[in-house]
N, C-alpha and C positions, 0 to 999 in steps of 0.2 A: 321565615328567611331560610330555615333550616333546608325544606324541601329544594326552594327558589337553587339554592348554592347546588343541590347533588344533581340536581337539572341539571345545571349549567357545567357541573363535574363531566357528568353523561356523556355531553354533548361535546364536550374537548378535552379530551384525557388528556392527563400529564405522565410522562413516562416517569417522572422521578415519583413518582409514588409508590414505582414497586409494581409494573405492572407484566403482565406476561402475555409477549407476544402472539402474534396470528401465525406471522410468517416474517420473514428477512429475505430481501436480495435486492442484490445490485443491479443497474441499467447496463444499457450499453456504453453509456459516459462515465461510470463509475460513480454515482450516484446512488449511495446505500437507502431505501427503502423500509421502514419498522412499521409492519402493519397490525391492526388492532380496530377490532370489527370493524365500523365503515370509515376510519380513518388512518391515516398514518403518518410518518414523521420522514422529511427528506433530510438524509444524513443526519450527523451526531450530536447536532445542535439543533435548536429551533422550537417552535411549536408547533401542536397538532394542523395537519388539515384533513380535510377532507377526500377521503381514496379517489371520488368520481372526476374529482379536476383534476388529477393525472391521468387515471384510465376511465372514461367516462363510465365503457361501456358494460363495466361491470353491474355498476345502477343499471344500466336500458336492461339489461335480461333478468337478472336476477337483481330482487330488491331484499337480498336477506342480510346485503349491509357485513360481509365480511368473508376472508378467503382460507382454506384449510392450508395450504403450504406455496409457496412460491419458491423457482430458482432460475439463476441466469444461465442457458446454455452455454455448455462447452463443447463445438462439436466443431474440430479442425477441418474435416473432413469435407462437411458441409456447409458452404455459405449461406445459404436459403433459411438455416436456422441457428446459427452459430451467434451467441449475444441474446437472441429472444430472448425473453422475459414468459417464463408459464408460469399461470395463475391455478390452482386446482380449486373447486369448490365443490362439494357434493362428488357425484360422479362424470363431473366436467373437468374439460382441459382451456383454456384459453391460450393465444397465441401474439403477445406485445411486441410490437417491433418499433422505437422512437415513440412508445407511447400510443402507436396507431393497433387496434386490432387486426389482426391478420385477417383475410379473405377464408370464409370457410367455418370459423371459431365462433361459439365454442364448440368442439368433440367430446366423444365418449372419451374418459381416460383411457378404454381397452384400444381404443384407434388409434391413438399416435403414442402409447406405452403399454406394450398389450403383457397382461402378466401383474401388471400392477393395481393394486387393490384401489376401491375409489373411498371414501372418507377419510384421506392422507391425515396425518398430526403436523407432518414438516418434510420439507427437499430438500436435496445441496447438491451441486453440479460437482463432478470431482476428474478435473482434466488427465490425459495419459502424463505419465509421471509420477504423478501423487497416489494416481490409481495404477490399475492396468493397462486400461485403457479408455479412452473418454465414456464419462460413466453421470449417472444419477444415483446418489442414496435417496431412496425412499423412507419414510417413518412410519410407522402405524401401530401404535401402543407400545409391544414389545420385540416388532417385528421390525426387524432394517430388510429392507429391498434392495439390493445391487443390481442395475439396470444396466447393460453394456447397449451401448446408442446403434453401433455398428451392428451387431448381432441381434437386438432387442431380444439376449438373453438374461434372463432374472437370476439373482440368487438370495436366496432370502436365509438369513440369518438371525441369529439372538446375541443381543450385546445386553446378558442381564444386568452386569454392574453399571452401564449408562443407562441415565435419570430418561424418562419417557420423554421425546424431546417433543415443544409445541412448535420450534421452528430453529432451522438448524442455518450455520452461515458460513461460508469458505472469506477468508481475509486475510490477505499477504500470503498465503500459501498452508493457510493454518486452519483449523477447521473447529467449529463449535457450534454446542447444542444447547440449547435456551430453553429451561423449564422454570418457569414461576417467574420472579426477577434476577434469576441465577443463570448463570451457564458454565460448563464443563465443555472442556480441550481433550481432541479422541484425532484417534490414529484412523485418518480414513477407510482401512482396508483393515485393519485389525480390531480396531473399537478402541485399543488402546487407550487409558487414561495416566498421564503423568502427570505429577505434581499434585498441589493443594487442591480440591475439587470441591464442591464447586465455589464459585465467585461471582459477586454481585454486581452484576452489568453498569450499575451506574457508575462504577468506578471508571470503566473504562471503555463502554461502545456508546457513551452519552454524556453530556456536557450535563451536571447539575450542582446545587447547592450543596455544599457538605461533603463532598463526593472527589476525595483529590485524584486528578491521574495528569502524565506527563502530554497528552492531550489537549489539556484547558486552553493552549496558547492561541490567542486571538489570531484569525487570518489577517495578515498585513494588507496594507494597500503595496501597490505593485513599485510606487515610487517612496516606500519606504525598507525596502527589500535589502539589507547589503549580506554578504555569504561573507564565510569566515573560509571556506575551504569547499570543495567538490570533487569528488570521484566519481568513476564507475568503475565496478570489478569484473573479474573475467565472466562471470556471467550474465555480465548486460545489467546489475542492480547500480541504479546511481545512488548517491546520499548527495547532501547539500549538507552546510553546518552553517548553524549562526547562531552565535550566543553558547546557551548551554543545552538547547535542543539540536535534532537533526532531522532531517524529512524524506524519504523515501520518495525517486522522479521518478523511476521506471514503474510505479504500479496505477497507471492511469485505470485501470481496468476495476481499480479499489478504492479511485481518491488520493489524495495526497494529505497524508497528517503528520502530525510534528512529533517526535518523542525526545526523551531528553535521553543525549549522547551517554549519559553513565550506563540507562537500561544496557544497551547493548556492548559496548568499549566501558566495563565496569571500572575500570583502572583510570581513565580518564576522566577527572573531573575539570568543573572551572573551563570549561570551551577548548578550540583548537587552531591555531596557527597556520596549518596546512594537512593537506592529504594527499594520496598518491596510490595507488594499487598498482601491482606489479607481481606477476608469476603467482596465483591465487592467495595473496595475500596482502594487506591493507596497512599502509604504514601511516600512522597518526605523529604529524609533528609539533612538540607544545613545549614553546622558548627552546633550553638547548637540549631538549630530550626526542627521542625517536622510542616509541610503541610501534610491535610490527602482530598482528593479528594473522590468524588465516579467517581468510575469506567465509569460509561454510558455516553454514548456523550451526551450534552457537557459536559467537567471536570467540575465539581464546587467545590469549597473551603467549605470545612462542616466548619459550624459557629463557630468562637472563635477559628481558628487556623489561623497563625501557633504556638504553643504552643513550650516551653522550650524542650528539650531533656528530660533531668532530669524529669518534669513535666507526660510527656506523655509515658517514659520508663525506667524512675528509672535510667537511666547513665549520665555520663558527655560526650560532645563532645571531638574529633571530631572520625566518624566513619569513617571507607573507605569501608566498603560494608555491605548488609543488605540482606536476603533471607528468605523466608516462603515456606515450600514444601507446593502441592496442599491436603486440607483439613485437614491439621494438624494447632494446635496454636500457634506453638512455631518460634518467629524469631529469625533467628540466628545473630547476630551482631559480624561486626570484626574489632576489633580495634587495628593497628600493626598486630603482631603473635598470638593474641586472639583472641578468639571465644566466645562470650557468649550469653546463651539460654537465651529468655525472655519470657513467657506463656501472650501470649495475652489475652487470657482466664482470665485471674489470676485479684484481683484490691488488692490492688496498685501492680502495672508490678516491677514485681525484679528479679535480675539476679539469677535464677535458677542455673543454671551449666557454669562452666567456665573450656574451652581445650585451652590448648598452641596447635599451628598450623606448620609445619614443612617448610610452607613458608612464604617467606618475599616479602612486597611490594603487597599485593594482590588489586587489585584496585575496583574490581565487581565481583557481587560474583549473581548466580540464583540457583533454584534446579526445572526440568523439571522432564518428566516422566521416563528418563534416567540417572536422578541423579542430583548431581553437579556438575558444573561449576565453577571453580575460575579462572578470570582470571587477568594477569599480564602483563600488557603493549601486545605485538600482541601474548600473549601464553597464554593456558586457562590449569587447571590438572581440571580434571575429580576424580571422585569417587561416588559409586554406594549408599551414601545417609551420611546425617549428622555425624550419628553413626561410618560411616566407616572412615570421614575425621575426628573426637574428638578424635579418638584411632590413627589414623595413624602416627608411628614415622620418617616413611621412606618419602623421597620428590620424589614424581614417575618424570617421563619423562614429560614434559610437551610436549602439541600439539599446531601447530600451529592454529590461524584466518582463515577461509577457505572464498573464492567469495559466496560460498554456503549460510554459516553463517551469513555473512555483507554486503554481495554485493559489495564488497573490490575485488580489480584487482589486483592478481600476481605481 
């Protein structure tokens, strides 16, 4: 029996065993990838399958059943390869685009990365921002590769205190290196490691037994969706809240996953009432308290909050939603069937204008570049800005949560 089981171990790994990667990366859909010789895992949960029913063609050329590094391109510049998906194996390059091989592939690595060595350990794409400029780190034992995409000039450096990585992965803006069933948090340009090092994967880039992280939360169905509160802040990140977790909407490019609201608003526990950002900073409302955060990671609590409601905006709790359109001062506050303006701008903050509202129960409320948002348990009414919802008598159709929206399943 004994043999009969490591067969069948063989033949479909399980990641909660402790196992150590091939390679990591994301699609173009934001669909993380964990590879492990000819198989691999699609996103954080799941069981194994097999590599060739995503990329066939890796089986048709090479049957050696696994890949030395993969990563998703980042290259602004160029549409023609910006999003691919390269595969390295040996001294080959492959070229995925939707999962189709590209015309051409596979190549020498020296053709389409010329300078970089071929039996890679691990890649990571690392966009202008983060880097210098749109870039590839390379791995190869103790040798990092900085690849500039524009120039295809290399620079090769030594980060002796990071672990040999077997396969490295960019996520939310953050960057790590995966050796054994461990990984370590590095400063993409400097190597830099902060904090506790390293950390055992299962906790946190993998759903398993034993294993707790603020992660575990089941994907909803889409008509079980209701939001506690939604923002976006000045730099385009949206959040969602519901419950005691919260989810990140702008990083489609990463997925959408849940984390609970304390990780990052550490002073907030027990959920949230409403949200609002305004002039690089995130004001969290919960019963008659106001928390005001700046926006830049990490959150910090601006000193001498959290302060009364009353104190810091002229009303009495409690709200059910809160909104600020982008570069305007006024939030709008809804309490029940009201609506009322308050000019941030303004000292002391007093209720400018008050609209009676044509719906009931409105739970979160945002205004994007497309308007506003209200929504109510898994249904959201639209209206094309403040103005149009103060005056409105009639209750339009509401629409539903979309997977798009929430990352919510049908």
């Amino acid at each position: 029996t004994q043999n009969t089981q490591r067969v069948h171990h063989n033949a479909n790994p399980d990641r909660c065993d402790g196992i150590e990667f091939d390679a990591i990366a994301p699609d173009e859909k934001g669909h993380t990838f964990f590879f492990k010789g000819d198989h691999l895992w699609n996103g954080f949960n799941g069981p194994a399958q097999v590599s060739s029913a995503f990329f066939r063609e890796l089986d048709d050329y090479h049957h050696l059943g696994h890949v030395d590094a993969a990563f998703r391109m980042h290259n602004s510049e160029e549409n023609g390869k910006h999003d691919h998906i390269y595969f390295f194996l040996d001294d080959k390059v492959f070229s995925y685009y939707n999962h189709s091989l590209e015309e051409g592939y596979p190549k020498d690595i020296q053709l389409d990365f010329p300078g970089v060595p071929s039996h890679l350990d691990a890649a990571v794409e690392c966009p202008k921002g983060e880097c210098n400029s749109d870039s590839v780190l390379f791995f190869k034992g103790e040798e990092v590769y900085n690849y500039d995409i524009a120039t295809q000039l290399v620079k090769e450096r030594q980060w002796a205190h990071l672990p040999n990585c077997t396969s490295a992965f960019r996520w939310l803006e953050q960057y790590y290196c995966f050796h054994g069933h461990n990984f370590t948090r590095f400063h993409p340009v400097s190597g830099e490691v902060n904090g506790v090092y390293p950390k055992d994967s299962r906790h946190y880039f993998m759903r398993c037994p034993n294993f707790g992280h603020g992660g575990e939360a089941k994907v909803p169905k889409c008509s079980e969706v209701t939001l506690d509160a939604i923002t976006s802040d000045d730099s385009g990140k949206t959040y969602a809240f519901t419950g005691h977790n919260y989810m990140r909407l702008d990083t489609h490019r990463d997925g959408k996953h849940t984390f609970p609201i304390a990780r990052t608003w550490k002073e907030v526990t027990n959920g949230v009432d409403a949200v609002f950002s305004y002039s690089d900073k995130i004001y969290i409302i919960k019963g008659d308290q106001v928390y005001i955060y700046k926006s830049a990671a990490p959150s910090t609590l601006i000193e001498g909050y959290p302060k009364s409601l009353n104190e810091e905006l002229g009303i009495e709790g409690p709200v059910n939603a809160a909104f600020v359109c982008k570069d305007h001062h006024i939030v709008h506050i809804i309490q029940g069937q009201m609506m009322k303006d308050i000019d941030l701008s303004a000292t002391p903050r007093v209720v400018a204008r008050e609209a009676s509202l044509p719906i009931s129960g409105i739970e979160a409320g945002m205004c994007g570049p497309d308007g506003v948002k209200l929504y109510v348990g898994s249904e959201y009414y639209h209206y094309e800005s403040p103005g149009v919802l103060a005056l409105s008598r009639m209750l339009q159709e509401p629409k539903n949560v979309t997977p798009d929206m929430m990352g919510c399943v049908e």
